[in-house]
N, C-alpha and C positions, 0 to 999 in steps of 0.2 A: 504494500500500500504506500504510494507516496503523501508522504507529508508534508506542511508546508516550510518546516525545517527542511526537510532532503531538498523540498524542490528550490529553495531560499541558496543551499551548498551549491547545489547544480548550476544554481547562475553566477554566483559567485565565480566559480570554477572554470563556466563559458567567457565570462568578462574577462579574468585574469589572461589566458589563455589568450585571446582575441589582442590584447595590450602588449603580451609578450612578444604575438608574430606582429604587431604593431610597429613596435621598437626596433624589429628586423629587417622593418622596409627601404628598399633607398629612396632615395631624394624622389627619382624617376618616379617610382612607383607609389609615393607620397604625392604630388605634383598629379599624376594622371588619375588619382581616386578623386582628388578634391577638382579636377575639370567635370570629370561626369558627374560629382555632386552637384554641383552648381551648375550644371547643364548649358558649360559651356565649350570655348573650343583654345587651345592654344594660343589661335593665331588672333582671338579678343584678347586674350592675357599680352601678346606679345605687340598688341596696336598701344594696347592702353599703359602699357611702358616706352612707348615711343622706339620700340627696334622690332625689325622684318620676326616673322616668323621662326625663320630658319636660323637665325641669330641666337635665338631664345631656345629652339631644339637641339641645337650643336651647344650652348652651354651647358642644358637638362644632362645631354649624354655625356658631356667632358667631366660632367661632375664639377663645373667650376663657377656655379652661380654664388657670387659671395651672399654674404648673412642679411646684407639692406636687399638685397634683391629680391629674395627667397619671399623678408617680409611685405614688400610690393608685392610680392604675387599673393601675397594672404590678405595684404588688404585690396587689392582689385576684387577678390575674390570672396571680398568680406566678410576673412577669417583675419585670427590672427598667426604666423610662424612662429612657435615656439622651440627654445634650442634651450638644452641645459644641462648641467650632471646633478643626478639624483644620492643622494646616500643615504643611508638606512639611520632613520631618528629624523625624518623631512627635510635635512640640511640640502636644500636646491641651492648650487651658484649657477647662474645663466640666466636666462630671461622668466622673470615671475611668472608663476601661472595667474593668467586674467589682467597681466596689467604692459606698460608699454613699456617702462624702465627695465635695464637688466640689474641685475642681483650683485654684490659682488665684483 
């Protein structure tokens, strides 16, 4: 019989889990989930930063988008890019969660 303790673990354990291959995504594949969330296309992210298209894909793949960039595309895309190291007892240095100053 599930209870709503087991089934309370069960998500718990789906969410963890979900966060973990989360944190193992690269940039690329961070970058092409939050296009189809917001149901758009590259090549609006790459107008609304003022460079071609293909400017913007050859840095995706070079892996060489620096940190202000990253966070332009989260705010075109209004989110925000969060970057940080986590340690065990909440000690985040890097960019706060929920706020626009970094940490640190």
């Amino acid at each position: 019989m599930l209870t709503i303790k087991k089934l309370i673990f069960f998500e718990i354990n789906l969410l963890h889990d979900y966060i973990i291959s989360m944190a193992s995504m690269s940039i690329e594949q961070q970058i092409d989930l939050a296009i189809a969330y917001k149901r758009t296309s590259l090549a609006a992210i790459a107008r609304a930063m003022g460079i071609t298209r293909q400017s913007l894909y050859r840095k995706i793949l070079r892996n060489t988008l620096k940190k202000e960039e990253l966070c332009q595309i989260g705010k075109i895309l209004g989110a925000k890019y969060l970057s940080a190291f986590s340690f065990p007892g909440g000690i985040i240095i890097g960019d706060k969660i929920g706020g626009d100053k970094p940490l640190g």
